[in-house]
C-alpha positions as CSV (number, residue, x, y, z in Angstrom):
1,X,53.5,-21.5,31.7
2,X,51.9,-24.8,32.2
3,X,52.3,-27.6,29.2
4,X,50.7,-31.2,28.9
5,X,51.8,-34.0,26.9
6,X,49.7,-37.0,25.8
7,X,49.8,-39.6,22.6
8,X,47.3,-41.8,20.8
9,X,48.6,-45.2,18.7
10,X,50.7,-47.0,21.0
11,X,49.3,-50.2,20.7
12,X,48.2,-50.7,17.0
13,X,49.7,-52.7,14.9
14,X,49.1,-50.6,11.9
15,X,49.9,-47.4,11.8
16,X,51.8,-44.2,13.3
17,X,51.6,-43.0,16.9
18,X,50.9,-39.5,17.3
19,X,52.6,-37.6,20.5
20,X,51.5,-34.0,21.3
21,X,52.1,-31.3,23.1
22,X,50.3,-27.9,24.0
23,X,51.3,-25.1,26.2
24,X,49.0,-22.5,27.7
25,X,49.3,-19.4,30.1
26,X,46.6,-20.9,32.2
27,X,44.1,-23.4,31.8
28,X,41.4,-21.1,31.8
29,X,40.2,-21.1,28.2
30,X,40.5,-25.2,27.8
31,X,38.2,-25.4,30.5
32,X,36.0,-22.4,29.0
33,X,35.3,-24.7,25.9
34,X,35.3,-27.6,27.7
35,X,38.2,-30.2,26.6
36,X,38.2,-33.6,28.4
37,X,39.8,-36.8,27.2
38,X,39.4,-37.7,23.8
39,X,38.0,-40.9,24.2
40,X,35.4,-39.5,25.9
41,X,34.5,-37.4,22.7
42,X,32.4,-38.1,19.5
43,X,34.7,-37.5,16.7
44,X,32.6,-34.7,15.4
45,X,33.3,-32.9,18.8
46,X,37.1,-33.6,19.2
47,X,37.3,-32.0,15.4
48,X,35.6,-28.9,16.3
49,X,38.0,-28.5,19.7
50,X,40.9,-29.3,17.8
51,X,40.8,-26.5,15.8
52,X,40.5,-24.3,18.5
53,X,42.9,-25.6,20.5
54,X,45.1,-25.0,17.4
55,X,43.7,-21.8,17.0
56,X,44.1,-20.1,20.3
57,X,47.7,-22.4,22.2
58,X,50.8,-23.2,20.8
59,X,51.2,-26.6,20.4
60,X,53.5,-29.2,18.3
61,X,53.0,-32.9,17.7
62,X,55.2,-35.9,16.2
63,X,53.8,-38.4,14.1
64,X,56.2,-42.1,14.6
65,X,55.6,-44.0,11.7
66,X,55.3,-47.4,12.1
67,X,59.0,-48.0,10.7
68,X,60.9,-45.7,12.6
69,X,58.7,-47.4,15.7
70,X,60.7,-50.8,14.6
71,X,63.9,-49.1,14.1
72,X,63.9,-47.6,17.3
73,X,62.6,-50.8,18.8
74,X,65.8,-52.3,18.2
75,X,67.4,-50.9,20.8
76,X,64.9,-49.7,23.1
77,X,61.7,-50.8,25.1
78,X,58.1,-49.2,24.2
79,X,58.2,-46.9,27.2
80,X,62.0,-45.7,26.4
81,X,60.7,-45.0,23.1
82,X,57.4,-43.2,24.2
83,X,60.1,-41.1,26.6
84,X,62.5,-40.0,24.4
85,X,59.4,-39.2,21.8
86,X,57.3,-36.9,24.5
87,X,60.7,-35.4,25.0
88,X,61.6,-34.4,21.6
89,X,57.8,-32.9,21.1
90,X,58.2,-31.2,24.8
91,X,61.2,-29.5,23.8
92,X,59.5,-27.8,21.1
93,X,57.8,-26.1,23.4
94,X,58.9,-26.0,27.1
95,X,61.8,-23.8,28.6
96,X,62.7,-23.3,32.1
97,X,60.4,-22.8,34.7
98,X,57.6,-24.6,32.7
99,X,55.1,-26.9,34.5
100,X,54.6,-30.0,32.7
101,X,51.5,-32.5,32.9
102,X,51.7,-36.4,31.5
103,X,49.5,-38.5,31.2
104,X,51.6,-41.5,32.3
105,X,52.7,-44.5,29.7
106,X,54.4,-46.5,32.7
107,X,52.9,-48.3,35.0
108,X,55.1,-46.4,37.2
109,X,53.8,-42.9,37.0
110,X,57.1,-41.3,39.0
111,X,59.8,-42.9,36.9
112,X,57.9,-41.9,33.5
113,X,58.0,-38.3,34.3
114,X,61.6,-38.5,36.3
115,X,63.0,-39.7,32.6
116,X,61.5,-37.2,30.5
117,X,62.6,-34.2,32.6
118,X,65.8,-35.8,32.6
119,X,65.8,-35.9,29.1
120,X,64.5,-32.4,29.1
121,X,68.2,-31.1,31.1
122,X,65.9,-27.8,32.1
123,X,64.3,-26.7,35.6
124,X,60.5,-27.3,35.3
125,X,58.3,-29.4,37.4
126,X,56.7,-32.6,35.8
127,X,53.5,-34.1,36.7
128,X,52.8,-37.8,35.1
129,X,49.7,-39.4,35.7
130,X,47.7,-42.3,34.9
131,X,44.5,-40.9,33.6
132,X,46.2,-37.1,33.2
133,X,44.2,-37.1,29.6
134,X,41.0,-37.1,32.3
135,X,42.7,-34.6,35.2
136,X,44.5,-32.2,33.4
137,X,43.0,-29.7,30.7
138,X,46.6,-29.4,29.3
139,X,46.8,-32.8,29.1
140,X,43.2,-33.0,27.6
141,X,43.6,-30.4,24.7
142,X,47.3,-32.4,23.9
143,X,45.4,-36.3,23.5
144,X,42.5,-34.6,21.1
145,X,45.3,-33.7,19.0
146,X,47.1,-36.4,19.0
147,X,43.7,-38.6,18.7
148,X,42.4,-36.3,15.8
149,X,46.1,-36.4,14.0
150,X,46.1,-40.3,14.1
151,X,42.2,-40.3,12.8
152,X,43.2,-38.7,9.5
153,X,46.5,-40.7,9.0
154,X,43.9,-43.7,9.3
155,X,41.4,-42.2,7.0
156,X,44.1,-41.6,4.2
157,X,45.4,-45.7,4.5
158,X,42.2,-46.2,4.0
159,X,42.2,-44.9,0.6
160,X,45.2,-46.4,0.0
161,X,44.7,-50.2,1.6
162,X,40.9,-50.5,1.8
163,X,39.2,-50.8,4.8
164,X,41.6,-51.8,7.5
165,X,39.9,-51.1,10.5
166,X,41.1,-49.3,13.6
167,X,44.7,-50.5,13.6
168,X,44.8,-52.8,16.5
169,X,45.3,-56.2,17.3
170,X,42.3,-56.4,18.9
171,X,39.9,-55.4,16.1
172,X,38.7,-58.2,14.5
173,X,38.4,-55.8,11.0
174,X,42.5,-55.3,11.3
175,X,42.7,-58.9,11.8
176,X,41.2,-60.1,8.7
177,X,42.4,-57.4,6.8
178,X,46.3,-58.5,7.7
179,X,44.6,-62.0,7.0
180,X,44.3,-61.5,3.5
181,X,46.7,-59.3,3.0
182,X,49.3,-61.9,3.8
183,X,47.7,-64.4,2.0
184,X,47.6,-62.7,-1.4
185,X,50.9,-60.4,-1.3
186,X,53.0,-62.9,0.6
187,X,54.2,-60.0,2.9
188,X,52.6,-57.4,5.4
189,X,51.3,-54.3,4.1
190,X,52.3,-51.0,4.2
191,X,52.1,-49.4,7.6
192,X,52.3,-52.0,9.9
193,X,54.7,-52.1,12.4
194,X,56.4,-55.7,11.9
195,X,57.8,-56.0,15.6
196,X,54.6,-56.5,16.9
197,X,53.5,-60.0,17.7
198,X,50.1,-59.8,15.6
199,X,52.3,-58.8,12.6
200,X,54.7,-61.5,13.2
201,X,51.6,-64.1,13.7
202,X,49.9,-62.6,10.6
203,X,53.6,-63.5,8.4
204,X,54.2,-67.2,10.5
205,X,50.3,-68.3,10.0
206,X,50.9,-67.3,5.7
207,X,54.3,-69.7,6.1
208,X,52.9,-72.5,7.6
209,X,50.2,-72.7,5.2
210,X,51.6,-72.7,2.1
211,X,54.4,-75.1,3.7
212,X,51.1,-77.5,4.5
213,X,50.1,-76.7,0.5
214,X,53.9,-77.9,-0.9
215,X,53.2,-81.3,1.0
């Protein structure tokens, strides 16, 4: 039995990450229908192979919400926390003798994969890689799920917030949207994960202005 593990929504700053797993006899019918990293798909396309993927593997997945992403922050570093998460979803599904496919969250591909499988406390062999989402089927068919998981948790903020954008700090949408947020609820909004700088940023800026309006 061969399983892969991938996740989508590290880095935003609103939002949940998604971590997935799917396990397989053989690759043969991922390949057959063509999975390859998710970024690389039109969301239309990663819909459709989702469901098949569902369909035809077993599979499980974890969606972190951004406040159990602070919580566990507290005590532990993005990567520990991206470990112990791909082990909890891997045990849903793995057993001895598994082979198990990463695509690596640490710069150092070796020590990812040497702490999950110790987290794992069984006898399979684990493969982490950077770029695994683009090497491995497995690991293709796990990052379309996680990436079409984290999609609709998006969509549904949306309805809830407004348009927010894609979640990270780097979108210029999310940007204003914390902007204004901040500005006229005095507080973040719903979702975001307040450990991260852009949050913080987004709370300090709001301070500092009305602070400039008292004087």
């Amino acid at each position: 039995m061969i399983c892969g593990a991938d996740e989508a929504g590290r880095g935003p700053v609103i939002g949940p990450m998604v971590v997935a797993a799917v396990k397989v006899d053989d690759d043969s019918f991922l390949r057959e229908i063509g999975v390859r990293d998710s970024k690389k798909c039109t969301p239309q396309r990663r819909e459709r192979l989702a469901r098949e993927i569902m369909e035809n593997c077993e599979y499980a997945l974890k969606v972190v919400e951004p406040e159990e992403i602070d919580r566990m922050r507290e005590s532990m570093t993005m990567n520990e926390l991206e470990v112990k998460i791909f082990a909890d979803v891997l045990k849903e599904l793995c057993t001895d003798g598994c082979e198990i496919f990463l695509d690596a969250a640490d710069v150092n591909e070796e020590r990812f994969g040497e702490e999950i499988k110790a987290l794992l406390g069984m006898d399979v062999k684990v493969v982490a890689k950077h770029g695994g989402d683009d090497m491995f089927p497995v690991v293709s068919a796990a990052s379309i799920i996680a990436k079409v998981r984290r999609d609709a948790e998006i969509e549904e903020m949306k309805k809830e917030l407004g348009e927010i954008g894609s979640g990270y700090p780097s979108d210029p949408i999310t940007q204003e949207f914390l902007r204004k947020w901040v500005k006229e609820h005095g507080d973040l909004p719903p979702h975001t994960r307040r450990s991260w700088k852009t949050a913080k940023k987004a709370l300090e800026r709001a301070k500092i202005k009305k602070l400039d309006d008292f004087f």
